[in-house]
C-alpha positions in Angstrom: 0.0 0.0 0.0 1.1 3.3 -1.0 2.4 5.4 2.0 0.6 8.9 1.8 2.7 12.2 2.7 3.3 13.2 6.4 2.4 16.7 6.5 3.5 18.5 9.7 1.7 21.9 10.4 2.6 24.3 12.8 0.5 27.2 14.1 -0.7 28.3 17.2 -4.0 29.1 16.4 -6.0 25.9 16.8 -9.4 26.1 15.1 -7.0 27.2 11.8 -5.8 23.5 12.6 -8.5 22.3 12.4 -10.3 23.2 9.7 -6.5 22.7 7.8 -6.3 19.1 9.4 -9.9 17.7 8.6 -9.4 19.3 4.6 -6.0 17.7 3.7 -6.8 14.5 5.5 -9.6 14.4 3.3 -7.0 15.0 0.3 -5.1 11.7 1.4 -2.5 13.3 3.7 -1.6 12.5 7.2 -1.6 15.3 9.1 0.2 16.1 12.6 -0.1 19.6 14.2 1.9 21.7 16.7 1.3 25.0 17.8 4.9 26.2 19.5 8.7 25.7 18.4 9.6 23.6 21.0 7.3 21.5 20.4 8.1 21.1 16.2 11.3 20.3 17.0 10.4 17.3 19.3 7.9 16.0 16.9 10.1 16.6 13.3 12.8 14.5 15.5 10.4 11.8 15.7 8.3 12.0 12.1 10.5 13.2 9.7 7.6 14.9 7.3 7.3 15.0 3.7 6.4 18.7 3.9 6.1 21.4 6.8 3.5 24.4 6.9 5.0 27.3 9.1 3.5 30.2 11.0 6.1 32.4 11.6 3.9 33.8 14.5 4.6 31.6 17.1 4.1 31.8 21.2 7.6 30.6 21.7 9.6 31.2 19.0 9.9 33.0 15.6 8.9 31.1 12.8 11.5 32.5 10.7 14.3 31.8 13.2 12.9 28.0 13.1 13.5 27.4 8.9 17.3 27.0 9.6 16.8 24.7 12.5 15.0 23.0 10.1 17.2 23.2 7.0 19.9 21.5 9.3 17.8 18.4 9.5 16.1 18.0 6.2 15.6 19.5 2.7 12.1 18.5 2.7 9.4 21.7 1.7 8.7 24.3 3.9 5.8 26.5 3.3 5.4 30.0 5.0 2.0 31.0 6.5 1.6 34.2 8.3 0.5 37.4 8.5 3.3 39.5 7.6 2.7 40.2 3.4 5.4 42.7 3.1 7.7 42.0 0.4 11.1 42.2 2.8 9.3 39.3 4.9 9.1 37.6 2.1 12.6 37.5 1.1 13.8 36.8 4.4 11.6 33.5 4.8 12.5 32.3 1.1 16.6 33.2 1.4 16.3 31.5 4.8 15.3 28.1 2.6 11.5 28.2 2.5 10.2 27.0 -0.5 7.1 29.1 -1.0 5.2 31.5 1.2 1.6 32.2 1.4 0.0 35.5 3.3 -2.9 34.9 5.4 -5.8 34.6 4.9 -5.8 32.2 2.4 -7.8 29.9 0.0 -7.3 26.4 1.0 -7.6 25.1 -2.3 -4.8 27.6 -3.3 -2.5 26.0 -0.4 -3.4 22.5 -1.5 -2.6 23.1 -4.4 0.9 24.3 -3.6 1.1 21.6 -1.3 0.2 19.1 -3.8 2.9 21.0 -6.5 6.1 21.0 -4.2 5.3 17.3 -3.6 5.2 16.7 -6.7 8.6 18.3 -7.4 10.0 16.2 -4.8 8.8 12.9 -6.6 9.6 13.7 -9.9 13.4 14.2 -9.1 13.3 11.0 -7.0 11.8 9.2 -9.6 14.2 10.2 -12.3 17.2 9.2 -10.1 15.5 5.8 -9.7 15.3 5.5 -13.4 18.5 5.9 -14.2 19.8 3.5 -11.4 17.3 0.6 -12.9 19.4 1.3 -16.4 22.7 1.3 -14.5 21.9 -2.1 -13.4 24.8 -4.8 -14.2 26.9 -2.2 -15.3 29.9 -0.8 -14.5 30.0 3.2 -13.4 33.9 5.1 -13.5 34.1 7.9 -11.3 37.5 9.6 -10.5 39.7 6.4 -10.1 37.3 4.4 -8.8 35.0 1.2 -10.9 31.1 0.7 -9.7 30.9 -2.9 -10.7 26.7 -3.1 -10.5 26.7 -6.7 -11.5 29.5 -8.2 -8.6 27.7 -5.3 -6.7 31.5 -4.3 -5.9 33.7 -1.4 -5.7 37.1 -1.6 -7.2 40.0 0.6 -7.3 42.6 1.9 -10.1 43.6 -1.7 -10.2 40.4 -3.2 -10.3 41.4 -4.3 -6.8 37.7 -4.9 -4.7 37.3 -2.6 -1.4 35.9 -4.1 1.8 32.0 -2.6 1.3 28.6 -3.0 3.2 25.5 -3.7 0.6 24.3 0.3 2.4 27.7 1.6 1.0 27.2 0.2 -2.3 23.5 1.5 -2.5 24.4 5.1 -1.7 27.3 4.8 -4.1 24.8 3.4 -6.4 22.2 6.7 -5.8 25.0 9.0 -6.1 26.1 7.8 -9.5 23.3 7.6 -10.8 22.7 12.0 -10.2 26.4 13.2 -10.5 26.9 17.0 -9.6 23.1 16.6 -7.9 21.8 17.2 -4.3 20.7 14.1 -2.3 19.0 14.6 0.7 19.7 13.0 4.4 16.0 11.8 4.2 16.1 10.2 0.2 19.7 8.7 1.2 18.2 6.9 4.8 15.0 5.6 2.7 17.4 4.4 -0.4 19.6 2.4 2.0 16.9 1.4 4.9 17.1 -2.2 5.8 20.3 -2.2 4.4 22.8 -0.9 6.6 20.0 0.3 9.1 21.1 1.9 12.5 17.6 4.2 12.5 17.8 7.9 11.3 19.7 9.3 14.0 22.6 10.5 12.5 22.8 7.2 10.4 23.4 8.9 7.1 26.2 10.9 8.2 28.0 7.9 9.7 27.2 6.0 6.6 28.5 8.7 4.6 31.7 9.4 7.1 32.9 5.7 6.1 32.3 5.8 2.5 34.6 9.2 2.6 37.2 7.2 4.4 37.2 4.2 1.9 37.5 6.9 -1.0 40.0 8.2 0.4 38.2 11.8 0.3 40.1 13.1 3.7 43.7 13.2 1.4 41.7 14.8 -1.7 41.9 18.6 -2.2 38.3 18.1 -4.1 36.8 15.6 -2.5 34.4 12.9 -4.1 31.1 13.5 -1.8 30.6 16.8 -1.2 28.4 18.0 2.0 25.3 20.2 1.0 24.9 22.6 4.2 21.9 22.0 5.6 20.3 19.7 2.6 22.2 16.9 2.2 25.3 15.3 -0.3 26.6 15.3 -3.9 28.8 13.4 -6.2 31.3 15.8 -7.6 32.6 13.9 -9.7 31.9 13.2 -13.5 30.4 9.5 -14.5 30.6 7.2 -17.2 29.4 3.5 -18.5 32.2 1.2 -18.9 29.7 -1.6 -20.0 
């Protein structure tokens, strides 16, 4: 069964909850509201959500002040609901790494539509990666020095000498090939190599990707091969190419 998106909203006032709850459940989402800061953070920590609705008018904390706590965590969308329609409030919210913003009041159809648009985005890129990995299947994938080998399910050196991997190493390294010189994010990296390599989502991608740095050899490289995203994830920077 398909999993539906997680949608986390947070805003204080509660019968705006509601009325947002009971209308995107009814559009197939699961929904889970907060109305402080402290509370979001407790509750992302646990959930991980495919998209986030933020009031920046909150009892405990700024809004605003929240998106790079968030950003920190996850690249997942962030939608900006408040009061404040001024243009410079704008600006600040999107350069802080919102995706959209939206002024209230508002036409819920308009935000589910926006909601339904930036999920759409999300799937689209994570399908395409997907794609290409099915056609990279059996293959063999150069990058700097190193040899993919999809079909021993291997990586090899400069003289086609196997390293020591885990299948979870070989899986990211598989992802990453596949979108050279293209953002992964902690949360599509921990669902590509769950049940693999699985230590829960603690942390466990930046562990993961710690030891594949070592095995590449990436702390004695001036550019290295996996490239840390600030606040959004990891990227191969590195040119790819089929060997057979």
């Amino acid at each position: 069964m398909k999993r539906s998106a997680t949608i986390l909203a947070v805003d204080d006032d509660e019968s705006t909850q509601t009325v947002l709850k009971e209308y995107l459940e009814r559009e197939g989402y699961s929904v889970i509201c907060e109305r402080n800061g402290k509370g979001f953070v407790d509750i992302f920590n646990r959930v991980q959500p495919d998209l986030i609705l933020l009031d920046v008018i909150l009892p405990d904390e700024d809004g605003i002040s929240l998106i790079n706590q968030i950003r920190s965590y996850t690249a997942s969308p962030i939608i900006v609901i408040s009061k404040k329609q001024n243009t410079t409030d704008k600006i600040v919210g999107l350069e802080m790494g919102a995706n959209d913003y939206i002024g209230k009041p508002y036409k819920i159809e308009e935000l589910a539509a926006r909601i339904k648009a930036h999920l759409r985005s999300v799937k689209n890129i994570e399908e395409e990666i997907i794609t290409m990995m099915k056609n990279h299947e059996g293959k063999i994938i150069r990058f700097g020095h190193w040899y993919l080998d999809l079909n021993r399910y291997e990586l090899l050196d400069k003289n086609r000498k196997p390293l020591d991997m885990t299948a979870g190493e070989i899986e990211m390294l598989k992802a990453f090939t596949a979108a050279p010189h293209k953002v992964l994010t902690r949360d599509y990296l921990f669902d590509h190599t769950r049940g693999r390599d699985y230590e829960g989502y603690d942390r466990a991608v930046d562990v993961q990707i710690s030891r594949l740095r070592q095995k590449l050899g990436d702390d004695k490289r001036e550019k290295p091969f996996i490239k840390t995203i600030r606040g959004v994830g990891y990227m191969l920077d590195a040119n790819t190419s089929i060997i057979e």
